[in-house]
PAFI-72497 format. One record per residue (C-alpha): residue number from 1; residue in three letters; chain; x, y, z. Coordinates in steps of 0.001 Angstrom, whole numbers, plus 500000, padded with zeros to 6 digits. Example, Ala and Ser with C-alpha at 12.3 -4.5 7.8 and 13.67 -1.06 7.14 Angstrom:
<nodes>
NODE  num  residuo  cadena      c1      c2      c3
NODE    1      ALA       A  512300  495500  507800
NODE    2      SER       A  513670  498940  507140
</nodes>
This chain:
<nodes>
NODE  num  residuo  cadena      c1      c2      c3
NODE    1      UNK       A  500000  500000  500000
NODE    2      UNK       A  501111  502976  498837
NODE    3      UNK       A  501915  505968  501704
NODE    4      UNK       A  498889  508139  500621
NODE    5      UNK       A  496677  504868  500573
NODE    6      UNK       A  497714  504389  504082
NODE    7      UNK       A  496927  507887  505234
NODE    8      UNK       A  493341  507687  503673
NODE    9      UNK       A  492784  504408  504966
NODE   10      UNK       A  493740  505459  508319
NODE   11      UNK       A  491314  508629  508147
NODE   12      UNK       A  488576  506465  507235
NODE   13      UNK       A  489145  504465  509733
NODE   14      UNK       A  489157  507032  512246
NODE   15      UNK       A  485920  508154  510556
NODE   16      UNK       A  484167  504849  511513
NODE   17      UNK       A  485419  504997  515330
NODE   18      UNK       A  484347  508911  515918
NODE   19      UNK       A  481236  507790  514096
NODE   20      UNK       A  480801  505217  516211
NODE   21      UNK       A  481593  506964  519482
NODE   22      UNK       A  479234  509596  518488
NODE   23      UNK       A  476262  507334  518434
NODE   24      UNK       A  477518  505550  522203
NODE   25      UNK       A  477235  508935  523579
NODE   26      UNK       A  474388  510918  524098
NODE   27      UNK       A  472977  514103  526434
NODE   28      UNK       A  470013  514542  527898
NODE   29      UNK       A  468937  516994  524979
NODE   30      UNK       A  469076  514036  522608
NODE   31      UNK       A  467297  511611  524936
NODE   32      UNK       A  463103  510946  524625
NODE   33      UNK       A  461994  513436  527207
NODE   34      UNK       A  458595  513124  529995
NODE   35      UNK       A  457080  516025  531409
NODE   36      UNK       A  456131  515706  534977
NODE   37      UNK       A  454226  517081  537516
NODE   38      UNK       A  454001  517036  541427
NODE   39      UNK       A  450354  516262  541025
NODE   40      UNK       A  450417  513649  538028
NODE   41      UNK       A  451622  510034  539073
NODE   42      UNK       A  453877  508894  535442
NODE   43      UNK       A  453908  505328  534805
NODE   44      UNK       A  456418  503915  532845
NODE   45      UNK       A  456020  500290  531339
NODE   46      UNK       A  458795  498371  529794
NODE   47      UNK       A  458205  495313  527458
NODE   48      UNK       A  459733  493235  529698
NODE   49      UNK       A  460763  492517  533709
NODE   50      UNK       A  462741  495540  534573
NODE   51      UNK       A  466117  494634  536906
NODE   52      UNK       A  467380  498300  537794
NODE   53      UNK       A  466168  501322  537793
NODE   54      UNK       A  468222  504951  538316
NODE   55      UNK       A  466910  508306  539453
NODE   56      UNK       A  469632  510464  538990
NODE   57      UNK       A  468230  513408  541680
NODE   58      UNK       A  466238  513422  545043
NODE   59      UNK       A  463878  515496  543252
NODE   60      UNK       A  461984  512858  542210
NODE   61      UNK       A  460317  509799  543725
NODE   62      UNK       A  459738  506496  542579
NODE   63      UNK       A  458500  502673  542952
NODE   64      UNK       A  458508  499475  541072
NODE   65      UNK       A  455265  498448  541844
NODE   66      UNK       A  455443  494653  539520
NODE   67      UNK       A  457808  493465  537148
NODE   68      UNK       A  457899  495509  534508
NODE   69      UNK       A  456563  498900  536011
NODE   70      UNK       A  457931  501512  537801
NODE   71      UNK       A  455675  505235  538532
NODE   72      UNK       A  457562  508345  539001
NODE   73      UNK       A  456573  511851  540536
NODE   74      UNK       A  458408  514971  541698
NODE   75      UNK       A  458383  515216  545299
NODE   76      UNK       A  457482  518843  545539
NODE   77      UNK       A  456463  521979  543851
NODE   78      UNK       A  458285  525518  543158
NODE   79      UNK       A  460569  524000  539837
NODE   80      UNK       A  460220  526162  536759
NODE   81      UNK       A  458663  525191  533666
NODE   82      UNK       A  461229  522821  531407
NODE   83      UNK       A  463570  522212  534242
NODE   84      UNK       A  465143  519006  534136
NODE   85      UNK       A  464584  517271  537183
NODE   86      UNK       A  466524  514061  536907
NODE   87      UNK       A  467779  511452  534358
NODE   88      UNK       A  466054  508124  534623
NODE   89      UNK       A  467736  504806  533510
NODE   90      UNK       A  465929  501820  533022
NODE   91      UNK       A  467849  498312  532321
NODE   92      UNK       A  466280  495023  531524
NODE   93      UNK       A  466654  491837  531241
NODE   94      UNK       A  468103  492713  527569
NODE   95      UNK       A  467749  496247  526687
NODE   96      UNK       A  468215  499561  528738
NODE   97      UNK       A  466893  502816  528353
NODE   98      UNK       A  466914  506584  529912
NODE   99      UNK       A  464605  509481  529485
NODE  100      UNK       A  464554  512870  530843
NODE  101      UNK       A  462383  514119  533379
NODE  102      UNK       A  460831  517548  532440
NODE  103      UNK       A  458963  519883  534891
NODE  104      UNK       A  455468  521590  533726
NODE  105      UNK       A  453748  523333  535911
NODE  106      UNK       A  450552  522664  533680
NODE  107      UNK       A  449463  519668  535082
NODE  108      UNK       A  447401  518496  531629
NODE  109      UNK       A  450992  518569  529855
NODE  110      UNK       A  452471  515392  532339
NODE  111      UNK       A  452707  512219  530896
NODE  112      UNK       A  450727  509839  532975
NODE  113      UNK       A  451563  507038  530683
NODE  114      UNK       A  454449  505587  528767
NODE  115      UNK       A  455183  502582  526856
NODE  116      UNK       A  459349  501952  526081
NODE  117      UNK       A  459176  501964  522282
NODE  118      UNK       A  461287  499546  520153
NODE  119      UNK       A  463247  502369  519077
NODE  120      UNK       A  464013  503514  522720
NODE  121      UNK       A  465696  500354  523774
NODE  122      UNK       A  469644  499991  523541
NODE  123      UNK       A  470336  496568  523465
NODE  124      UNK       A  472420  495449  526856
NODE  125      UNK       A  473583  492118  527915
NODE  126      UNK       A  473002  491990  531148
NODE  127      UNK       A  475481  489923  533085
NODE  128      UNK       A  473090  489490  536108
NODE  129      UNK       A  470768  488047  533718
NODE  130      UNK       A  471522  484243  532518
NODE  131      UNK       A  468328  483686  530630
NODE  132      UNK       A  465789  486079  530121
NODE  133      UNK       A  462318  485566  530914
NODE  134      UNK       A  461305  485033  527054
NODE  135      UNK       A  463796  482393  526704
NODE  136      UNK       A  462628  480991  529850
NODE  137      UNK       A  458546  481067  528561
NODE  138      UNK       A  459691  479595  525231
NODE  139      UNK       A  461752  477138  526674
NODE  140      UNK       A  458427  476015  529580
NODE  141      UNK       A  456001  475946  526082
NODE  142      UNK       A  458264  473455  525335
NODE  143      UNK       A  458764  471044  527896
NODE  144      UNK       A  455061  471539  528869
NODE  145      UNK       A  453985  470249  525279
NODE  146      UNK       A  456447  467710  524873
NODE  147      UNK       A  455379  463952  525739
NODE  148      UNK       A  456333  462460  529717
NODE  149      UNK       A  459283  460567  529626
NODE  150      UNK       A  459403  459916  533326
NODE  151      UNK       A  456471  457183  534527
NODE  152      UNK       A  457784  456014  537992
NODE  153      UNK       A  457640  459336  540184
NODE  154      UNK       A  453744  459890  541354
NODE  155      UNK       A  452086  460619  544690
NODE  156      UNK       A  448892  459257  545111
NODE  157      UNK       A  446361  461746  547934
NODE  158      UNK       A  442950  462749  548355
NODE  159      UNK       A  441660  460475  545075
NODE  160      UNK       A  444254  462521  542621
NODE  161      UNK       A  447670  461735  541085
NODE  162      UNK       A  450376  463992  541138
NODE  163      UNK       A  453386  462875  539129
NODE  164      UNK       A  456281  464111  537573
NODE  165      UNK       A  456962  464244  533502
NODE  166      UNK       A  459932  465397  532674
NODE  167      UNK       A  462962  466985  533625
NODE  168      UNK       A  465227  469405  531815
NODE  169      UNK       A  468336  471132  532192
NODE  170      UNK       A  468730  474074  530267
NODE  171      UNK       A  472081  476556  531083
NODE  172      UNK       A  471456  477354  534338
NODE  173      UNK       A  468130  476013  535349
NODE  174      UNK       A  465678  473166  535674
NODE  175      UNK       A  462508  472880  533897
NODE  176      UNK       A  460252  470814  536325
NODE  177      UNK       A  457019  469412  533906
NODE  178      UNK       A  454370  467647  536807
NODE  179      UNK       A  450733  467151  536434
NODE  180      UNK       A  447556  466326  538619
NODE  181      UNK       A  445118  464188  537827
NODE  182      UNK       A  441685  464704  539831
NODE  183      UNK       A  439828  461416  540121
NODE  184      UNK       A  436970  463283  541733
NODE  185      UNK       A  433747  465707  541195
NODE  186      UNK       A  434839  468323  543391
NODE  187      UNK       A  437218  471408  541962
NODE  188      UNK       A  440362  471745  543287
NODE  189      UNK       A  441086  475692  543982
NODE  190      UNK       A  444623  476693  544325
NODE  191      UNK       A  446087  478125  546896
NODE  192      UNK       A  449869  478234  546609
NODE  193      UNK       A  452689  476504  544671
NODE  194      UNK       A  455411  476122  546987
NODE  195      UNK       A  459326  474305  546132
NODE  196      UNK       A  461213  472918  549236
NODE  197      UNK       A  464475  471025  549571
NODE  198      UNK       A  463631  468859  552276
NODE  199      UNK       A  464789  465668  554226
NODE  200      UNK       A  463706  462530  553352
NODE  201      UNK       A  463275  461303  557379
NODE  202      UNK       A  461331  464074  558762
NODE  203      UNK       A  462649  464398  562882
NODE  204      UNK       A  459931  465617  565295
NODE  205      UNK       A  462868  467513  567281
NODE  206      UNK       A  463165  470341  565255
NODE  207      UNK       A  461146  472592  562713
NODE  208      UNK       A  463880  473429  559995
NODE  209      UNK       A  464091  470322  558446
NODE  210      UNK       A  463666  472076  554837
NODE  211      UNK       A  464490  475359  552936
NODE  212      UNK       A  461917  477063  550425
NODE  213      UNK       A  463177  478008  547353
NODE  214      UNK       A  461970  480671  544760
NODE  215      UNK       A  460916  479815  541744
NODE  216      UNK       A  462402  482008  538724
NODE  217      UNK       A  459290  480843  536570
NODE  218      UNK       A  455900  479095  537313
NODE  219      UNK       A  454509  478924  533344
NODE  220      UNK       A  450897  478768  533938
NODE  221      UNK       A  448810  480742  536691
NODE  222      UNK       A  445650  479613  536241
NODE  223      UNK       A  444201  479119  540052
NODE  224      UNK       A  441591  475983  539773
NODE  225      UNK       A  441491  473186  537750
NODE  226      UNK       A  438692  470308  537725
NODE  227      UNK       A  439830  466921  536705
NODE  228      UNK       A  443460  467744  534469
NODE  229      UNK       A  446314  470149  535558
NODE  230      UNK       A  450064  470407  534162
NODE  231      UNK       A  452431  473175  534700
NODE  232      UNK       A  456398  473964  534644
NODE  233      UNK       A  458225  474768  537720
NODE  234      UNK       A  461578  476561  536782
NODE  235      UNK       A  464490  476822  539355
NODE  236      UNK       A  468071  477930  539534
NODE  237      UNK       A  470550  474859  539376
NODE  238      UNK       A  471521  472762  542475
NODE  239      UNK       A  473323  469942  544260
NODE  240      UNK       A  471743  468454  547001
NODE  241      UNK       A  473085  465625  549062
NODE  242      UNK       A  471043  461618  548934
NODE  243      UNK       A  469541  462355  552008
NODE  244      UNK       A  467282  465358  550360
NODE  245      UNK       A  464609  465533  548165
NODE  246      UNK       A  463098  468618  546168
NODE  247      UNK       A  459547  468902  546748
NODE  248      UNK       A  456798  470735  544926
NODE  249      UNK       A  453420  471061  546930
NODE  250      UNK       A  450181  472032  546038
NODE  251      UNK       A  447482  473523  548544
NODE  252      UNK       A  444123  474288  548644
NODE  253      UNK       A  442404  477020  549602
NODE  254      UNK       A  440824  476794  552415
NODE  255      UNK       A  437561  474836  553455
NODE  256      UNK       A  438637  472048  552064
NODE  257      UNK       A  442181  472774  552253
NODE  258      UNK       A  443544  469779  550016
NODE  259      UNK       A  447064  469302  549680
NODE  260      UNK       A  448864  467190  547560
NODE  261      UNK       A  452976  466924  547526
NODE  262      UNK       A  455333  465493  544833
NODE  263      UNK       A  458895  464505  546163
NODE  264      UNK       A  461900  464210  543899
NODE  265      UNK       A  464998  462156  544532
NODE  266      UNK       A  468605  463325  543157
NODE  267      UNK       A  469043  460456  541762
NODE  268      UNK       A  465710  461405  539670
NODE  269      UNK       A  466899  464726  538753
NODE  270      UNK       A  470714  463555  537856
NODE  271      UNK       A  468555  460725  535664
NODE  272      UNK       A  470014  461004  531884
NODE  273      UNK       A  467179  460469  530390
NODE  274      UNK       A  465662  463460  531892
NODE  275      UNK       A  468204  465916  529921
NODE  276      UNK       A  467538  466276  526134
NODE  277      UNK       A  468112  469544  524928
NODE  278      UNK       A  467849  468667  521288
NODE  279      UNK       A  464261  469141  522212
NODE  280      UNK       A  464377  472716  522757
NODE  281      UNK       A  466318  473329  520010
NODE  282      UNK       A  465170  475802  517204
NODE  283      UNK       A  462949  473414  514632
</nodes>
């Protein structure tokens, strides 16, 4: 390459890179802006469960009321019209986001609702994140839909069947697939789904015999179910010694206060059989 060829290829390229660092950057004046008032309550909803959220100032107060909300509101009055009251920042599971928080003092100009547009969202990989809840929905659709593999784990109480499907490992969770079968008239209404690692000899000297664990995913919510009922449990990957199981439990609500309880072995979830990722793979 010649040595003018080398100095325009080397402007170019720092063409690209102040290019690009021009679009990583940006200012508030350049960033999707919210009026706001002291007497207006400004919801915010993001397309997905929202991990973090930023005000930049005391000036303004806010809560994350479910997932994928969060409502925002200046704490008191006396700002002038168009000051900017704080920089929000919104991440996600995969995207993040920021907008600017604009006093009004005309209360009919707040925004009192806001949906984060496609075009809004800066895509983010979130390192806190190790699948994100649309992976994790997919993933349920597909286990829950897929045939049982596993025919020898059951608990039989109160005239139903509760017994366990299948079992997959996928990065770094299981996908628990268990169903109920009600072999009576009456309709079972839910209460709670809980998941406990618990021991297999139960001692009558002490209460903490097992630990509760959180679900990151229960697929279906639906809260009664007559005769047929199947669901997916997800939950962050364990070990757990021989003398545990995991256990999923099912209550009902209360007169009749049913409750049916499906216990899991390790050697049931280490099972080979119960691992087949091939079938959530992309047809």
């Amino acid at each position: 390459m010649s040595k003018k060829g080398f100095v325009t290829a080397l402007l170019l390229t720092a063409g690209v890179f102040a290019a690009h660092n021009a679009q990583a950057q940006r200012t508030y004046e350049e960033m999707e802006r919210l009026t706001v008032n002291e007497q207006v309550t400004t919801v915010i909803t993001a397309s997905e469960p929202i991990r973090m959220v930023d005000i930049s100032t005391d000036k303004v107060a806010g809560d994350q009321p479910i997932g994928n909300i969060i409502r925002l509101k200046p704490k008191e009055t006396g700002h002038e019209d168009g000051e900017v009251l704080a920089i929000v920042t919104i991440v996600t599971e995969r995207y993040r986001t920021q907008y600017a928080l604009i006093y009004t003092t005309r209360m009919k100009e707040a925004v009192t609702d806001k949906e984060v547009l496609l075009r809004e969202q800066d895509a983010y990989n979130n390192p806190a994140v190790a699948m994100s809840t649309a992976d994790m929905v997919r993933f349920a659709r597909r286990v829950w839909s897929s045939p049982a593999k596993i025919r020898n784990v059951a608990t039989k109480a109160h005239r139903m069947v509760m017994r366990l499907n299948n079992i997959y490992a996928v990065g770094d969770y299981f996908f628990i697939d268990f169903s109920i079968d009600n072999r009576t008239n009456i309709r079972f209404d839910i209460d709670e789904i809980r998941v406990k690692l618990a021991d297999k000899k139960l001692s009558k000297a002490t209460n903490a015999q097992s630990i509760e664990l959180t679900p990151a995913l229960v697929l279906e919510h639906g809260k009664t179910f007559r005769h047929g009922y199947r669901n997916v449990i997800v939950v962050k990957k364990m070990t757990f010694p021989n003398d545990k199981i995991l256990t999923i439990e099912m209550t009902e609500q209360q007169i009749s206060g049913r409750n049916i309880c499906l216990n899991i072995d390790y050697e049931d979830v280490l099972s080979a059989d119960s691992f087949n990722v091939t079938l959530l793979e992309e047809e």
